[in-house]
ChimeraX commands (.cxc) that place a marker at each C-alpha (Angstrom):
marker #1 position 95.75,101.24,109.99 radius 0.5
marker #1 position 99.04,100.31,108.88 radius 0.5
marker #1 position 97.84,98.26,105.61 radius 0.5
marker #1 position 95.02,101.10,105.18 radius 0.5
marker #1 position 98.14,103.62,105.08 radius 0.5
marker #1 position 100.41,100.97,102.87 radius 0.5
marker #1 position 97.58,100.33,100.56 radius 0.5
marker #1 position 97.42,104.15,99.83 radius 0.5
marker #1 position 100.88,104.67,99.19 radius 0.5
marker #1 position 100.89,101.59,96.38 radius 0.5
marker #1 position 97.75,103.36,95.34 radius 0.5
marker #1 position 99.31,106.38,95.02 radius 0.5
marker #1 position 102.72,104.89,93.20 radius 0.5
marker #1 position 100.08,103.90,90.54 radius 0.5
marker #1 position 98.85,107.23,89.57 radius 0.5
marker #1 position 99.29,108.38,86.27 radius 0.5
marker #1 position 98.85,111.88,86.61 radius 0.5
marker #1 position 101.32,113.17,88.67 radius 0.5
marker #1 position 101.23,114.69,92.13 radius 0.5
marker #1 position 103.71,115.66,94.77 radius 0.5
marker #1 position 102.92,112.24,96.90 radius 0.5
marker #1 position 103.41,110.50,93.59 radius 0.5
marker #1 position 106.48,112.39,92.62 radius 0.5
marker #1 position 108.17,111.40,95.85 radius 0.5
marker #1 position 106.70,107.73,95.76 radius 0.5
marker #1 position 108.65,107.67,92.32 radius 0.5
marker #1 position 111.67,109.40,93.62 radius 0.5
marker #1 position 112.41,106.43,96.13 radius 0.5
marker #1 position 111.06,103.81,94.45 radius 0.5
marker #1 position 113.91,105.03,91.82 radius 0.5
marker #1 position 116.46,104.92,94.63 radius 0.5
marker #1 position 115.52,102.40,96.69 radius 0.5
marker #1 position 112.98,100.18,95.29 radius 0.5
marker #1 position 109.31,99.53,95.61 radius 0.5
marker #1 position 108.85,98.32,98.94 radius 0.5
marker #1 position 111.05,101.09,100.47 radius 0.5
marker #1 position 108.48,103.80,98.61 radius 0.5
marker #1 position 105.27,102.06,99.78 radius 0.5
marker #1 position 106.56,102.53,103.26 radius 0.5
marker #1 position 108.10,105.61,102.54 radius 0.5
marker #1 position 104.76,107.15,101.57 radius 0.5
marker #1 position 102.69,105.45,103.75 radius 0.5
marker #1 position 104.93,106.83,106.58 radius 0.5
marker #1 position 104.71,110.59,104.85 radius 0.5
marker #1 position 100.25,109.69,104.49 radius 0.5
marker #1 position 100.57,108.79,108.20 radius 0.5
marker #1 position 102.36,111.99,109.29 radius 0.5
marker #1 position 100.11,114.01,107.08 radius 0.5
marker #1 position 96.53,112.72,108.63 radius 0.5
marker #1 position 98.42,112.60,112.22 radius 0.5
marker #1 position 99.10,116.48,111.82 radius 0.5
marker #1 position 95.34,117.39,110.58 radius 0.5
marker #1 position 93.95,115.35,113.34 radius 0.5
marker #1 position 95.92,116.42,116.42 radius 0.5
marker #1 position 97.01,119.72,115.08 radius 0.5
marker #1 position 93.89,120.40,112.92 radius 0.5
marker #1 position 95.66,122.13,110.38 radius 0.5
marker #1 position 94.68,121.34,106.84 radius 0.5
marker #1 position 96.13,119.88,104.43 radius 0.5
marker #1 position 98.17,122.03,101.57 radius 0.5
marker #1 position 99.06,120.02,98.68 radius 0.5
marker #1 position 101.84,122.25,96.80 radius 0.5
marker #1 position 101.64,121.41,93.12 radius 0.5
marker #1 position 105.26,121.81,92.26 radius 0.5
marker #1 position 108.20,121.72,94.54 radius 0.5
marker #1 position 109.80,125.11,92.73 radius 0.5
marker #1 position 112.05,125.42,95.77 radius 0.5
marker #1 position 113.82,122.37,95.61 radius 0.5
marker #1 position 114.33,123.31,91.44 radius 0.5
marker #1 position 115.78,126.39,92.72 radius 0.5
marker #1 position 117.80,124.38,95.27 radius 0.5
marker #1 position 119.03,122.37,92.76 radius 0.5
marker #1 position 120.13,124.83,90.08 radius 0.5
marker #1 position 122.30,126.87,93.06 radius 0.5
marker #1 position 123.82,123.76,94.21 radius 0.5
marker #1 position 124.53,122.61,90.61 radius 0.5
marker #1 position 125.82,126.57,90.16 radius 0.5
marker #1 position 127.69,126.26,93.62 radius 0.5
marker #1 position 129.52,123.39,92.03 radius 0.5
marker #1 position 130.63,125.13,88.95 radius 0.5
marker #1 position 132.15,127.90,90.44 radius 0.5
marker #1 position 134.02,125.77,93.09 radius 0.5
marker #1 position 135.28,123.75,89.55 radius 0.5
marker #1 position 136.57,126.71,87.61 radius 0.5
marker #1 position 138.29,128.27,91.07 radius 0.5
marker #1 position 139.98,124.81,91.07 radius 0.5
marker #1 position 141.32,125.06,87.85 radius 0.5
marker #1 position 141.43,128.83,88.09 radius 0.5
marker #1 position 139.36,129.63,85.14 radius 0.5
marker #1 position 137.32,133.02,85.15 radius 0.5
marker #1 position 133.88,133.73,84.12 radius 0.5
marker #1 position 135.25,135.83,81.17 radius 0.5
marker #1 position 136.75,132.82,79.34 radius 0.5
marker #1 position 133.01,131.04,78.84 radius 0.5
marker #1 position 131.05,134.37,77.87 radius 0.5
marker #1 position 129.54,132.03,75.74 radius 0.5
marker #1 position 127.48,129.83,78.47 radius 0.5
marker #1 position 124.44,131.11,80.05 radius 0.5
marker #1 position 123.91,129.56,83.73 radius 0.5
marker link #1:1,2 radius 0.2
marker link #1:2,3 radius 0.2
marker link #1:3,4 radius 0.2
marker link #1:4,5 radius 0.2
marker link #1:5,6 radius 0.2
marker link #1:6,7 radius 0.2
marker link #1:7,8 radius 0.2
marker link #1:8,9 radius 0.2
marker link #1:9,10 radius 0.2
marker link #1:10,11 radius 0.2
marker link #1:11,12 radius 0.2
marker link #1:12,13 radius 0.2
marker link #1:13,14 radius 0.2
marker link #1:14,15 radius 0.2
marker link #1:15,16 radius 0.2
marker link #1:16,17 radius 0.2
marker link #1:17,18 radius 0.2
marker link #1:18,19 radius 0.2
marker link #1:19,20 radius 0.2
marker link #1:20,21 radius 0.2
marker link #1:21,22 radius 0.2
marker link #1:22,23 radius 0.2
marker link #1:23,24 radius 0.2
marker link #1:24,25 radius 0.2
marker link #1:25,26 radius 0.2
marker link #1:26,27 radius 0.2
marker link #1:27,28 radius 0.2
marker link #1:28,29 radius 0.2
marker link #1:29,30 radius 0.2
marker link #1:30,31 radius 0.2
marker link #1:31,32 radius 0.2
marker link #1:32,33 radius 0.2
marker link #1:33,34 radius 0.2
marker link #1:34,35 radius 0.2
marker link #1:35,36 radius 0.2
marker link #1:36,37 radius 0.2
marker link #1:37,38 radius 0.2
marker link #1:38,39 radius 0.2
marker link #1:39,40 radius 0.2
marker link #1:40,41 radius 0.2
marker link #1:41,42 radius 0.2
marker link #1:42,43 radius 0.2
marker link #1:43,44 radius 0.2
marker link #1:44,45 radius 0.2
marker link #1:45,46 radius 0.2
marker link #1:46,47 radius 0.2
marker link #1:47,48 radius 0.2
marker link #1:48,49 radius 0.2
marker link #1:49,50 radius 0.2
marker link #1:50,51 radius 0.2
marker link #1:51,52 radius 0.2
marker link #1:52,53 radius 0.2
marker link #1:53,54 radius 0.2
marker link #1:54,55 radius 0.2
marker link #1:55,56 radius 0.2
marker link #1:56,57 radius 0.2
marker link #1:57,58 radius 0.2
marker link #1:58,59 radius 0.2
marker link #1:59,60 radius 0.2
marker link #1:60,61 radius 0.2
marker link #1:61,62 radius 0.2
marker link #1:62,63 radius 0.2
marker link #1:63,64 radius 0.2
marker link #1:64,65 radius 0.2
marker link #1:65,66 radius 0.2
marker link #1:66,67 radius 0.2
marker link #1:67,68 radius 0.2
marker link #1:68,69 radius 0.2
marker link #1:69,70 radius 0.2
marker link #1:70,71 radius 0.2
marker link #1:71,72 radius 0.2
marker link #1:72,73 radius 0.2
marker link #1:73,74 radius 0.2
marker link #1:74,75 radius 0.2
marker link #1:75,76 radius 0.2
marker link #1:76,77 radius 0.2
marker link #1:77,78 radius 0.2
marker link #1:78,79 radius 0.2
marker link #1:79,80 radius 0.2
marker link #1:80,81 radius 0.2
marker link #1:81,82 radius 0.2
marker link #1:82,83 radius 0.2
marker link #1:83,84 radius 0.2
marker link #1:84,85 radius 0.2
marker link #1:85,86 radius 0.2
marker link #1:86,87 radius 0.2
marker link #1:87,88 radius 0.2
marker link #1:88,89 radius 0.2
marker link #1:89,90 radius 0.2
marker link #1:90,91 radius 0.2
marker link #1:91,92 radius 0.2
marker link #1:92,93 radius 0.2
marker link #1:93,94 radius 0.2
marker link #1:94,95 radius 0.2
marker link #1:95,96 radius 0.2
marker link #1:96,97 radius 0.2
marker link #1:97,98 radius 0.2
marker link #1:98,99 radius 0.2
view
């Protein structure tokens, strides 16, 4: 089971169209290297079949994660505003940028 599951995940790290198992294949591969993904994946395959066979709940395959964009773009604003406290600027003095 274990090279069935490890197979998959290289499988998967050679799409080229892209899905959310390949986007997070590519994600650690980019941090960590290739190895690290394959098991990475492999792991996340495992935990996926392990919940539709023991909890039989299906499987729902989100086509873009929009909530970690938006998580992103608050944490990114988050850090902005904590930057301009620091050096006490106010929103006023950049009318010109558009967050």
């Amino acid at each position: 089971m274990k090279i069935a599951l490890r197979n998959a995940a290289n499988a998967i790290g050679n799409l080229k169209e892209s899905t959310p198992l390949r986007d997070f294949f590519h994600r650690i591969n980019f941090r960590k290297g290739r190895v690290s993904a394959i098991s990475a994946t492999a792991r996340k395959l495992g935990i996926i079949i392990w919940n539709m066979i023991v909890k039989n709940t299906s499987y729902y395959n989100p086509e873009n994660y929009l909530y970690l964009d938006e998580k992103r773009k608050l944490t990114v604003q988050k850090r902005i505003q904590k930057q301009m406290e620091k050096h006490q600027f106010k929103v006023d003095d950049f009318n010109f940028i558009t967050i």
